[in-house]
C-alpha positions as CSV (number, residue, x, y, z in Angstrom):
1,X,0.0,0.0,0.0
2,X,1.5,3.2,-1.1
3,X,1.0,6.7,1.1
4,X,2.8,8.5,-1.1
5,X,4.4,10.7,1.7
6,X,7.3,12.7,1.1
7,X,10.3,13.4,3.5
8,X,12.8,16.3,3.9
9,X,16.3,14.9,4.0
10,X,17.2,17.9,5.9
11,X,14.5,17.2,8.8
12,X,15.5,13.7,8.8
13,X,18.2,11.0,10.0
14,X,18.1,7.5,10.1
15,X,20.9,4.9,11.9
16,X,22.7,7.6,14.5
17,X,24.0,7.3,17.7
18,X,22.8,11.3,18.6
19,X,20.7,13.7,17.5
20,X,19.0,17.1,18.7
21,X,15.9,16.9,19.9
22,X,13.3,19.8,21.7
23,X,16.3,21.5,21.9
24,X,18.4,18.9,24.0
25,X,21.2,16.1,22.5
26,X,19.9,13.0,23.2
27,X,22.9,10.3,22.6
28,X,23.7,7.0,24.0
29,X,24.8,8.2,27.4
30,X,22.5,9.9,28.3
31,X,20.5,13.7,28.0
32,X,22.8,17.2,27.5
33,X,22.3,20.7,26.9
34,X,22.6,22.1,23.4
35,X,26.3,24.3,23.7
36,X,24.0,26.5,21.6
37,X,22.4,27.1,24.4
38,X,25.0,27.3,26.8
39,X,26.8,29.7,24.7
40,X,23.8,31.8,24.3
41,X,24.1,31.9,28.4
42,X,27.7,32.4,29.0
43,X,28.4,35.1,26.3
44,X,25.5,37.0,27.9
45,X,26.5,40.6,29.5
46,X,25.6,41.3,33.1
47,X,22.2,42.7,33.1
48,X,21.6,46.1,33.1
49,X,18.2,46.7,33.5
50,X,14.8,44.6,34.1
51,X,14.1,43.2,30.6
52,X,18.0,41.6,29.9
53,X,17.3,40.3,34.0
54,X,14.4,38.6,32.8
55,X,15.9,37.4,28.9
56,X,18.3,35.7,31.4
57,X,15.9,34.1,33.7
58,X,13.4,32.7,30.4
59,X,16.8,31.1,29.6
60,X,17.5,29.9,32.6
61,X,14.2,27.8,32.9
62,X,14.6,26.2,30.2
63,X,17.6,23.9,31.1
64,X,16.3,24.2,35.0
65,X,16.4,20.4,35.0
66,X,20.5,20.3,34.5
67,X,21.3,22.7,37.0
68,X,21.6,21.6,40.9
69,X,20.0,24.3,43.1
70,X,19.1,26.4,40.8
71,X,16.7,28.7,42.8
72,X,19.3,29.4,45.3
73,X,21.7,30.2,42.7
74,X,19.4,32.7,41.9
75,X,17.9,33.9,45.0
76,X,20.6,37.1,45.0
77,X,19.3,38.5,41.9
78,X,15.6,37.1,41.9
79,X,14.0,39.7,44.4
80,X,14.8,42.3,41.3
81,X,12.1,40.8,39.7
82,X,9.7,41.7,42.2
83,X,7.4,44.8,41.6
84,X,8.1,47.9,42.4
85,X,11.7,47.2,43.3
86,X,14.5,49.4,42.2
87,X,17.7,47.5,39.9
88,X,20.3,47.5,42.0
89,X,23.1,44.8,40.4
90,X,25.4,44.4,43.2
91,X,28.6,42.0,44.1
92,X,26.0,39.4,45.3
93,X,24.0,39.1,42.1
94,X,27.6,39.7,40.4
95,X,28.8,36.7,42.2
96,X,26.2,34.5,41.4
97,X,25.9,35.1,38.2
98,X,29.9,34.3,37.4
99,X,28.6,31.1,39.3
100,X,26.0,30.2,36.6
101,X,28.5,30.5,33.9
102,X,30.9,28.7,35.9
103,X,28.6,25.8,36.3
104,X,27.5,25.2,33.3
105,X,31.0,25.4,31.5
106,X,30.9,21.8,32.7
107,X,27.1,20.2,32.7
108,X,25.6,17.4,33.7
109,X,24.9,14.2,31.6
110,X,21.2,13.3,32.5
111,X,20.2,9.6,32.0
112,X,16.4,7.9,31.4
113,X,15.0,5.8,33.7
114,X,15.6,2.1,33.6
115,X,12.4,-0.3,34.2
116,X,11.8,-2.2,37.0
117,X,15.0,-0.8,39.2
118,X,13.9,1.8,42.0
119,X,14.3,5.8,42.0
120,X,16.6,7.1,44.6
121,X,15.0,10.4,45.1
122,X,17.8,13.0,47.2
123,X,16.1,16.4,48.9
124,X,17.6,18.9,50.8
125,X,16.3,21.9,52.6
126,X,18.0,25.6,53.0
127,X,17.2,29.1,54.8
128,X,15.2,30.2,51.5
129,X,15.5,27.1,49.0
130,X,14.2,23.6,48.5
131,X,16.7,21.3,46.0
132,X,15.7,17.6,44.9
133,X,17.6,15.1,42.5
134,X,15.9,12.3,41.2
135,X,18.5,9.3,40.4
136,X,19.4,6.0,39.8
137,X,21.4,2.9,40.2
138,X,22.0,2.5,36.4
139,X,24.8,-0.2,36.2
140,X,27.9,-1.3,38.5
141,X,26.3,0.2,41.3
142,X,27.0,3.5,40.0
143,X,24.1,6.5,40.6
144,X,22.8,9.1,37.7
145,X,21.2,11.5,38.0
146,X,17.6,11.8,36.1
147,X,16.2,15.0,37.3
148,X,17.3,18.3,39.3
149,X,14.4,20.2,40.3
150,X,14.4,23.3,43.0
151,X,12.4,26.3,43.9
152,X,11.9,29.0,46.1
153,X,10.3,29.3,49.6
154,X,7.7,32.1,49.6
155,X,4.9,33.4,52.2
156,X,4.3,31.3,55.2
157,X,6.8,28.7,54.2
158,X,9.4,30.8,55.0
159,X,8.6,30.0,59.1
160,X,8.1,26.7,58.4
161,X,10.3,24.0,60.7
162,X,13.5,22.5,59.1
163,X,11.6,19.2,58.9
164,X,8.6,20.8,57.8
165,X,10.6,22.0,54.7
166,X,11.9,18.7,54.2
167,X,8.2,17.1,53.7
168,X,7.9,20.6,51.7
169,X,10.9,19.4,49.5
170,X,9.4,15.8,49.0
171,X,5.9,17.2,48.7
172,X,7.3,19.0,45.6
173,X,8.9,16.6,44.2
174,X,6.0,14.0,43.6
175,X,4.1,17.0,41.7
176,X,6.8,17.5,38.9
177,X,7.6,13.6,39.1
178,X,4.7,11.8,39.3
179,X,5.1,10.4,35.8
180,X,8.2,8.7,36.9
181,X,7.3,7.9,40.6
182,X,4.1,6.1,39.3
183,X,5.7,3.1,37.6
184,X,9.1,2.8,40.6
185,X,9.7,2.4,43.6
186,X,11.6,5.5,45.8
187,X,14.2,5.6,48.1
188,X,13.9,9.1,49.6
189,X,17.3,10.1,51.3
190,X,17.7,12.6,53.2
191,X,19.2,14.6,56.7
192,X,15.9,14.2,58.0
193,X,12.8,11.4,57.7
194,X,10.4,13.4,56.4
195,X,7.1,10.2,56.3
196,X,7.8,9.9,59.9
197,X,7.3,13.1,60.3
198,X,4.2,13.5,59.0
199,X,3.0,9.6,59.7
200,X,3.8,10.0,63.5
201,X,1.6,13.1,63.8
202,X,-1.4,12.5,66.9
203,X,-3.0,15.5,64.9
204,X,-2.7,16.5,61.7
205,X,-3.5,20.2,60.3
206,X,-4.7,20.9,57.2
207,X,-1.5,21.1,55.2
208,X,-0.2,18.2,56.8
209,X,-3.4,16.1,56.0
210,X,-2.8,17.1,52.5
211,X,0.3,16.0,52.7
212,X,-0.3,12.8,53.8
213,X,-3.1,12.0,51.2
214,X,-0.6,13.2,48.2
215,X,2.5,10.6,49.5
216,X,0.3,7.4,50.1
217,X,-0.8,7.1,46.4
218,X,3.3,6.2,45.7
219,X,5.5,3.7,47.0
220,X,7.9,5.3,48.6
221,X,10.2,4.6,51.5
222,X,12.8,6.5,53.5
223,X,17.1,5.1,53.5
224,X,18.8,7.2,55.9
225,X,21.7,8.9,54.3
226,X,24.9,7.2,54.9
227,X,27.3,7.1,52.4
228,X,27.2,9.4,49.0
229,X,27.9,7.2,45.9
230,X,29.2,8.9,42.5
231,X,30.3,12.7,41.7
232,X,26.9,13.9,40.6
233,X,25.7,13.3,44.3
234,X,28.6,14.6,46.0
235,X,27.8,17.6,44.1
236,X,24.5,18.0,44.7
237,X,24.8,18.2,48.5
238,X,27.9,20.5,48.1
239,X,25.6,22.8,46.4
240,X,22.9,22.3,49.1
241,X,25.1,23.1,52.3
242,X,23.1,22.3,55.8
243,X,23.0,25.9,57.7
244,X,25.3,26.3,60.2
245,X,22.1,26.3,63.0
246,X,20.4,23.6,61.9
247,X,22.7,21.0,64.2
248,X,22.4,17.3,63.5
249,X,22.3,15.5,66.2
250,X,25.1,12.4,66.5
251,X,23.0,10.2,69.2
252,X,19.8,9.7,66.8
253,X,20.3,6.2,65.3
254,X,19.7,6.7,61.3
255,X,20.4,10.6,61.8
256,X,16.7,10.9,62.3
257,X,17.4,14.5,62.8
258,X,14.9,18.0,62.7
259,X,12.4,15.0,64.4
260,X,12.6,16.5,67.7
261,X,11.0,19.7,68.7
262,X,13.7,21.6,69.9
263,X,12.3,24.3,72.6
264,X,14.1,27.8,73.1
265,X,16.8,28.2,75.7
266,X,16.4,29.1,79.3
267,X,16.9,32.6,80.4
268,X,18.7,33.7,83.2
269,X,18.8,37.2,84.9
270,X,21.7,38.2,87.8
271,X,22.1,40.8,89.7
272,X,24.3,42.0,92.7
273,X,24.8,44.9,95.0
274,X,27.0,45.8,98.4
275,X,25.6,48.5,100.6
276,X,26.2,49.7,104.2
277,X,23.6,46.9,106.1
278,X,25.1,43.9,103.8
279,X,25.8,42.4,100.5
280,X,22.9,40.4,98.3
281,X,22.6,38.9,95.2
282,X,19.4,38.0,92.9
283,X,19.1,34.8,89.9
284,X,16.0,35.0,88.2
285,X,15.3,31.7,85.7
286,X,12.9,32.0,82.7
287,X,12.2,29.2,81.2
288,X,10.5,27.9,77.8
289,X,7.3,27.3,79.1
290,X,7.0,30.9,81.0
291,X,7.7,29.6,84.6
292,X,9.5,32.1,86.6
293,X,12.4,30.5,89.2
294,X,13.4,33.1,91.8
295,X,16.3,33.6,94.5
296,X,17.7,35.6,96.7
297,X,21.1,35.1,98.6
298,X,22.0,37.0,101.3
299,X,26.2,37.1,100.9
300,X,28.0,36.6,104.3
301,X,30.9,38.7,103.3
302,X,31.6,42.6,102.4
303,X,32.5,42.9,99.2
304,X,32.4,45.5,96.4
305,X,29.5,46.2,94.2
306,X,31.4,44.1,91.2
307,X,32.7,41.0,93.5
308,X,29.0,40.9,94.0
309,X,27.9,40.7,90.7
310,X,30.5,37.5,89.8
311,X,28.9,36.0,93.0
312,X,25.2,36.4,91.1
313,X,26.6,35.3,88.5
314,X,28.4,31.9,90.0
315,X,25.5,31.1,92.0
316,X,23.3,31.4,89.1
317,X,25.4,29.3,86.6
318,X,26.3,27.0,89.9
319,X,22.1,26.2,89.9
320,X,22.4,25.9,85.9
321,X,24.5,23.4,85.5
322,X,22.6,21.5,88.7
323,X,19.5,21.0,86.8
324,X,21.0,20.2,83.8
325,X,20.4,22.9,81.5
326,X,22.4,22.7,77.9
327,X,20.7,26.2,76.6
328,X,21.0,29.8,78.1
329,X,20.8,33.1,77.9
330,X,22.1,35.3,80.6
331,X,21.2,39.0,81.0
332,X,22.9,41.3,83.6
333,X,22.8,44.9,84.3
334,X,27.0,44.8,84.8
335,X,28.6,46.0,81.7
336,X,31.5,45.6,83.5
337,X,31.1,41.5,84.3
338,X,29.6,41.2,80.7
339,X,32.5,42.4,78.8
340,X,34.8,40.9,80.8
341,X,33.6,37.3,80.1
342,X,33.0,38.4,76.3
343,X,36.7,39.5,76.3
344,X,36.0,42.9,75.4
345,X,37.4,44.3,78.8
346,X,40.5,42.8,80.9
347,X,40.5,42.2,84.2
348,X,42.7,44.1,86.1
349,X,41.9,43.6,89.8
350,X,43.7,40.8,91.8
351,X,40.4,39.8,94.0
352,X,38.6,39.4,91.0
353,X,40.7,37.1,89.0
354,X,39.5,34.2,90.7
355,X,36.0,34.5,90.4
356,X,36.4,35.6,86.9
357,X,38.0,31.9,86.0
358,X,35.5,30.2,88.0
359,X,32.6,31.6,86.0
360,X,34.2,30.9,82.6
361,X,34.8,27.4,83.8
362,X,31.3,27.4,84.9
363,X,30.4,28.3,81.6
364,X,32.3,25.5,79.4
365,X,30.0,22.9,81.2
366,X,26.9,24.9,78.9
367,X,26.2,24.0,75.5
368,X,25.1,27.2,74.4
369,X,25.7,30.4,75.7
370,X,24.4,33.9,75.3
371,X,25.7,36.8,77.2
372,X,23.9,39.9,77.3
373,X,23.8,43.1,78.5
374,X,20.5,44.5,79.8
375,X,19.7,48.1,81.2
376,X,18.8,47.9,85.0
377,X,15.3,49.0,83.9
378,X,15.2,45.4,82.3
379,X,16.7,43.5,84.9
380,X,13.9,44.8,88.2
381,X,12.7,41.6,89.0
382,X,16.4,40.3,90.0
383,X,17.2,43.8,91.3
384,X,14.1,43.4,93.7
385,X,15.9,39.9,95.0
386,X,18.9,42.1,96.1
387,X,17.4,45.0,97.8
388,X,15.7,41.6,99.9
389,X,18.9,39.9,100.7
390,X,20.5,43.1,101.4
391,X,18.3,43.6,104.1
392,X,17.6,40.2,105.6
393,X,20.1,39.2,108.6
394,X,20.5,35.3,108.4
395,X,23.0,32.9,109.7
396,X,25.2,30.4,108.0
397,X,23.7,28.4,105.2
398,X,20.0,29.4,106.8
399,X,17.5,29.2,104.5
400,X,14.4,31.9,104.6
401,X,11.3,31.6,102.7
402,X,9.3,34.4,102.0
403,X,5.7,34.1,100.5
404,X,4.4,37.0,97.8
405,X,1.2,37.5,97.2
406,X,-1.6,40.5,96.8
407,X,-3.0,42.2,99.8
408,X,-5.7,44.7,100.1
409,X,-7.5,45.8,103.4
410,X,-10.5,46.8,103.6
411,X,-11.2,49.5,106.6
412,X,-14.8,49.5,107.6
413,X,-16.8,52.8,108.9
414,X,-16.2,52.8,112.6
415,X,-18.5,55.2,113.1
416,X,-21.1,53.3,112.3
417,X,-20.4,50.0,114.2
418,X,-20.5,49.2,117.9
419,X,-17.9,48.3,120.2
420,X,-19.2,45.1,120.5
421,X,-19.7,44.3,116.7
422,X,-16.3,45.9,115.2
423,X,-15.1,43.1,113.7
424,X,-11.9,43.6,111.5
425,X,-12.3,42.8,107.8
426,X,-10.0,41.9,105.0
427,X,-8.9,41.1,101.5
428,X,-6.3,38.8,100.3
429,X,-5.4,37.7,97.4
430,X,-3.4,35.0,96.3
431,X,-1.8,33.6,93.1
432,X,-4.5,30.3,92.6
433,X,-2.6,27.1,91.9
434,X,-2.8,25.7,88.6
435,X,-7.1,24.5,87.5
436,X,-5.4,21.3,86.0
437,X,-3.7,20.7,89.2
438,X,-4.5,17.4,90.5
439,X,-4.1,18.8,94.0
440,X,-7.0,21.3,93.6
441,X,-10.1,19.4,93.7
442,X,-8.7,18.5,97.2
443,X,-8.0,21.9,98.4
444,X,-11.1,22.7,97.4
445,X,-13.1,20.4,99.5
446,X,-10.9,20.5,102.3
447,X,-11.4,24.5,102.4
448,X,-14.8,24.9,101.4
449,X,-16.1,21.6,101.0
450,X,-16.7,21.9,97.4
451,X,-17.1,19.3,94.5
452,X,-16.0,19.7,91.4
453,X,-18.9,21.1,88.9
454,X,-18.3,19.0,86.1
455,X,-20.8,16.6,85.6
456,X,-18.6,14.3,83.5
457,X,-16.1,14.4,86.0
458,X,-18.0,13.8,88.9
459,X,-19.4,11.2,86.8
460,X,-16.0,9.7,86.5
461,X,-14.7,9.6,89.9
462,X,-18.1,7.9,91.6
463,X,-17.0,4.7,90.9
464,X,-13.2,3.4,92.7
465,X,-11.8,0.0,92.2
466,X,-11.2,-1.8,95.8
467,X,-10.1,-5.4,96.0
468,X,-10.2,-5.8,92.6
469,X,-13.9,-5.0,92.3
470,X,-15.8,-1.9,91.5
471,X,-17.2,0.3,94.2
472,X,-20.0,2.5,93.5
473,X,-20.2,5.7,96.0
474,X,-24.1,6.4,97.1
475,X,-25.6,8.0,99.5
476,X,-26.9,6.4,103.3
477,X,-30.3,6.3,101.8
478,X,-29.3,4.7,98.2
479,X,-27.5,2.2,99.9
480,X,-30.4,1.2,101.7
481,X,-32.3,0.9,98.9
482,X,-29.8,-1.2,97.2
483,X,-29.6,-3.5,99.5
484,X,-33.5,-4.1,100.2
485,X,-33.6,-4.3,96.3
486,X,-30.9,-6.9,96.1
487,X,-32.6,-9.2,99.2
């Protein structure tokens, strides 16, 4: 049967082993860019205004697949293309832009996927970027890479978690990848295990629930990073660096890092003073959850005003390291003390040396340390603890405690009462412990004999196991009825 069609011999080829194709060289070893286009790049000026800035970026996107990290290769230069934003081409988008060129005077070969052998799919997570490269053992245990995709945080994901931006990251990936992910396993590598995350969640929110809906239609399954095989994965997590703040922690087993919430430090406030009646000093603790620590030492010795303030600070760092805190940040009103242990100022005076070495000793056994200087006006509560030791007489290693609270009397008309009836009335106030106390259902009753008001929890406590069987509490009355019922 002849269709008579006709073919252009310049449109056509027949028996080679490469060929262009959409704009990309397709030979045996794999997928490359067109030099065309790479020349087109590198040649290219530094732009000068808006339009070249964006020439540069359609060009970009084009071969975004080849290039590692791409969106935070760009992020110096990309904010240019917001609106309303003045062109201002400086030594960081300079910089980055030499990078580009430098990059892709060397390019990656991409290969195809092979049937029937698993995806390894590699993401990483930065400040302001999200990179992923989708790979594959091809032969002799060697990994290529198939796919480099990246973009850029914007909006609220910018105070996302670092694991949050990891699911992020893999959450990405299966949108531009589906068509491969569908038909192969994945091996998802990474710092961080980004399905346990989300899996091991007693609640999930909205985003999260999305989440979880989008990574149960593929078959995919987290291998803890251990060892990097081949140069193109080297290279991708040298151009997706960890930030310095995001620590990974060496005691997880599989570096199941970014899994544990990681609270804020503990804040501690010193303060010391010598006067004429004594010396005191005042350690205030802060920590993550709001709860307020206080102490007041009454110091046995005269001493000057800055001896004092090293022993506020060595009795607070003293009670640090006692219960075992890692993270803190200290705040004191002594510019002096402060600078000192920064190594802005030198200590000059004799009597202070030693104190001075014991605090920085004190301060090795800390993880994490944050020295700051506070005005006194920030500092009042510790202040307060002072002006109280200063004026409390105590002997050796005796302990005083001292009760706050709010107090308000009221004075009644005497004019109006009789002798016999003056009866003096008053006001107090005190801080109420805690509704979801245990202990305050007790006090309750044992002050004021009252229950709790909750039906369902009344409900729950009338019933109380006693030798293994369950013992209903009635009233005189019900019991008797129970009983004439039962006989």
């Amino acid at each position: 049967m002849s269709t008579k069609n006709e073919l252009n011999p310049l449109k056509c080829a027949f028996g080679v082993t490469s060929g262009k194709f959409l704009g990309f060289i397709v030979r045996h070893r794999g997928i490359e860019i067109d030099q065309t286009k790479i020349k087109a790049i590198q040649e290219m000026p530094e732009p000068r205004n808006l339009k070249e800035l964006r020439g540069l970026q359609v060009r970009l996107a084009y071969i975004r697949r080849f290039i590692s990290n791409l969106a935070g290769r760009c992020h110096p230069f990309s904010h240019l293309m917001k609106k309303d934003t003045p062109f201002n081409w400086d030594d960081s988008c300079r910089k980055a832009f030499e990078s580009i060129k430098k990059y892709l005077s060397s390019p990656p070969v991409l290969g195809a996927p092979v049937k029937g052998k698993p995806l390894i799919l590699y993401i990483a997570a930065q400040e302001r970027s999200l990179g992923e490269m989708c790979a594959q053992e091809i032969e002799d245990r060697k990994e290529t890479a198939l796919y480099y995709l990246s973009r850029t945080l914007v909006g609220a994901e910018l105070n996302y978690s670092p694991i949050e931006n990891f699911c992020l990251a893999l959450v990405f990936s299966i949108q531009k990848l589906k068509h491969y992910m569908q038909a192969h396993t994945v091996h998802v590598i990474s710092k961080a295990d980004p399905i346990k995350y989300i899996l091991s969640r007693p609640v999930l929110s909205g985003r999260l629930a999305k989440w979880v809906v989008l990574i149960k239609q593929y078959d995919i399954v987290y291998v803890p990073q251990k060892s990097v095989k081949g140069q193109a994965i080297a290279d991708f997590f040298a151009d997706h660096p960890v930030p310095p703040e995001w620590e990974i922690s060496v005691d997880l087993p599989g570096e199941d890092v970014f899994y544990i919430d990681v609270l804020p430090p503990w804040e501690m406030y010193f303060d010391g003073a010598a006067r004429q009646d004594g010396a005191g000093a005042g350690v205030v603790f802060l920590s993550p959850e709001k709860h307020v620590l206080t102490y007041s030492f009454v110091l046995t010795q005269l001493c000057s005003n800055n001896m004092a303030e090293y022993q506020a600070l060595i009795l607070g760092l003293q009670m640090a390291v006692g219960l075992g805190l890692k993270d803190l940040n200290i705040y004191g009103d002594s510019q002096l003390v402060i600078n000192r242990l920064l190594g802005e100022y030198e200590v000059k005076k004799e009597d202070l040396i030693p104190h001075h070495r014991h605090a920085t000793k004190l301060l090795e056994k800390l993880h994490t340390v944050k020295l700051n200087h506070v005005p006194r006006s920030a500092n009042k509560m510790a202040d307060a603890l002072v002006g109280l030791a200063t004026t409390l007489a105590l002997g050796a290693e005796e302990t005083m405690s001292v009760p706050v609270c709010n107090r308000w009397v009221v004075a009644p008309d005497i004019d109006k009462i009789e002798d016999d009836e003056y009866e003096e009335v008053d006001m107090i106030t005190v801080h109420q412990i805690d509704q979801e106390d245990w202990r305050q259902p007790i006090v309750d009753y044992l002050s004021h004999q009252k229950l709790h008001s909750d039906p369902c929890t009344l409900r729950s406590r009338l019933g109380l196991l006693k030798h293994g069987d369950l013992t209903w509490l009635v009233q005189l009355h019900q019991s008797r009825l129970r009983v004439k019922h039962i006989s």
